[in-house]
C-alpha positions as CSV (number, residue, x, y, z in Angstrom):
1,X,116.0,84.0,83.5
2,X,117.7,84.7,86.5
3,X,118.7,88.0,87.3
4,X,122.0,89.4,87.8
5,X,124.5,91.8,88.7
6,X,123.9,94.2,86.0
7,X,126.5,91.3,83.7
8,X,127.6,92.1,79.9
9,X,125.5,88.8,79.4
10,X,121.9,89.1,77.3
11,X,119.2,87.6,79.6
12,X,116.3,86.6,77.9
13,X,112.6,87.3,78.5
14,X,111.1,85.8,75.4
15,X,112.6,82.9,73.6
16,X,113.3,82.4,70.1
17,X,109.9,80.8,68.9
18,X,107.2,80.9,66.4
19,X,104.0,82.3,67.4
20,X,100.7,82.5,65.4
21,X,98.4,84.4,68.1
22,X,98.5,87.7,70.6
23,X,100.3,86.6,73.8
24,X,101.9,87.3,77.4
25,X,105.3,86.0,78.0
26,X,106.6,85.0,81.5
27,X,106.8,87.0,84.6
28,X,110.5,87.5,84.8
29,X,112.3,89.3,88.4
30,X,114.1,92.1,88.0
31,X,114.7,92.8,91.3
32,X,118.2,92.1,91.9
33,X,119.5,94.2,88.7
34,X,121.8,96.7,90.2
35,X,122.0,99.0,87.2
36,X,119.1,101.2,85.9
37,X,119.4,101.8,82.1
38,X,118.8,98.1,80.1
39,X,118.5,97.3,76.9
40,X,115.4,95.5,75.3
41,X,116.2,93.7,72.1
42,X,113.3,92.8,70.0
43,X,115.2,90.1,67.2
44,X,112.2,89.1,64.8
45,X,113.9,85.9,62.7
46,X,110.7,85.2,60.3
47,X,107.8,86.6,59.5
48,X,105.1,86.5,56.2
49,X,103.6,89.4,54.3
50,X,101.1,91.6,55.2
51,X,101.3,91.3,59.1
52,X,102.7,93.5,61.5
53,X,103.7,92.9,65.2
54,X,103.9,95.0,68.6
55,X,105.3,94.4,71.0
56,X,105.3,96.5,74.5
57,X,107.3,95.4,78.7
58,X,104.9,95.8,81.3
59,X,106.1,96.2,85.3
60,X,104.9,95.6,88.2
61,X,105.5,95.2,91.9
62,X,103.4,92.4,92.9
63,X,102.2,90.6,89.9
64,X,98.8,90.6,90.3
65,X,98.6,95.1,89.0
66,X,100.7,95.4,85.6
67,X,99.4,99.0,85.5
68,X,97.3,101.3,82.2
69,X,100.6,101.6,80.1
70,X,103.8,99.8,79.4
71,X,106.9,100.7,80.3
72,X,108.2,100.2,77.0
73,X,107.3,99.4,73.4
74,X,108.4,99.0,70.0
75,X,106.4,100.8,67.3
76,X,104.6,97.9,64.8
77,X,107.4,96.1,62.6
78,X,106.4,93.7,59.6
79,X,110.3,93.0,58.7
80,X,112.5,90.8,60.2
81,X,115.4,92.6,62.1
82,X,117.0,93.0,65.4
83,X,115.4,96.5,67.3
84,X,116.1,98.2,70.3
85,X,114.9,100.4,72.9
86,X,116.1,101.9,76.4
87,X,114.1,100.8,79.9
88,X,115.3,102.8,83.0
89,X,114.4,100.8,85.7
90,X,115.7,103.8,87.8
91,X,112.3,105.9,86.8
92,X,110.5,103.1,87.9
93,X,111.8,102.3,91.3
94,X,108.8,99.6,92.7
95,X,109.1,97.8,89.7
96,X,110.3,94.2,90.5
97,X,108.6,91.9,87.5
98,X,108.5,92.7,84.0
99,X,107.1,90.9,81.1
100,X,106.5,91.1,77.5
101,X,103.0,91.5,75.6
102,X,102.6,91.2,72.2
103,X,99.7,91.7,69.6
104,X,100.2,90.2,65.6
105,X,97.6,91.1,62.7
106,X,97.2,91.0,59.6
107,X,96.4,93.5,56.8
108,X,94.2,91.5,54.3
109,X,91.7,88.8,55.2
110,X,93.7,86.0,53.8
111,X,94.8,82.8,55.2
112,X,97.4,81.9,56.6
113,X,96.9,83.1,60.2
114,X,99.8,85.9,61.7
115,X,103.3,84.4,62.4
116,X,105.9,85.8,63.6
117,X,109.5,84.0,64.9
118,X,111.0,86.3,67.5
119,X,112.4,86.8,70.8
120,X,112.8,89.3,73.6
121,X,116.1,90.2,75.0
122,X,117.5,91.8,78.1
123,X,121.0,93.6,78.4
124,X,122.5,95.9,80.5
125,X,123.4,99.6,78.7
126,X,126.6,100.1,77.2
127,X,127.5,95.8,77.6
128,X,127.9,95.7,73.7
129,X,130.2,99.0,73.7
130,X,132.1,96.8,76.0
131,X,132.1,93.7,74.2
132,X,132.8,95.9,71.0
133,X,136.4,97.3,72.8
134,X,136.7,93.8,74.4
């Protein structure tokens, strides 16, 4: 991803993938966003039974310290579905990297292992009220 101008584009930080295991996705810079209030898009596309997922965005200034607590996070989801949360980048003014964490389990001790198809997306508040009226 490569930042921008605060665009009614999505920019994402996680691609569309399956995953079977706890993870880190890239460090992405956010540095050159000139608008505070973004929109992070969790879209889960497949999943199994009896497994849940959380996922949580992590900052940092220098990326080597990503701080005790994310910046933002989605509370466990077992369903597929698109979700969404606010991250004020404004509140957080030294932020300059972000990236995403996630953690998969699953409720009984059955095989298969976790997996989870999802991705991580990026958008500027209020872009799909715009693209809504466009």
């Amino acid at each position: 991803m490569s930042p921008t101008k605060c665009a009614d584009v999505m920019d994402y930080v996680l691609d569309e993938s399956p995953r079977e295991a706890d993870g880190v996705g890239p460090i992405i810079d956010v540095s050159n966003y000139k608008c505070g209030l973004l929109v992070v898009t969790l879209n889960i596309g497949k999943t199994i039974e009896r497994e849940s997922l959380s996922v949580s965005i992590w900052g940092s200034e220098d990326q080597m310290d990503w701080g005790v607590k994310p910046l933002a996070c989605f509370s466990e989801k077992s369903y597929c579905g698109m979700y969404s949360t606010l991250l004020n980048l404004e509140s957080h003014p030294k932020i300059r990297y972000l990236r995403v964490e996630w953690r998969m389990r699953r409720w009984a001790k059955v095989d298969p292992a976790p997996l989870f198809e999802f991705s991580v997306f990026l958008q500027p508040s209020g872009s799909r009220m715009k693209a809504a009226h466009a």
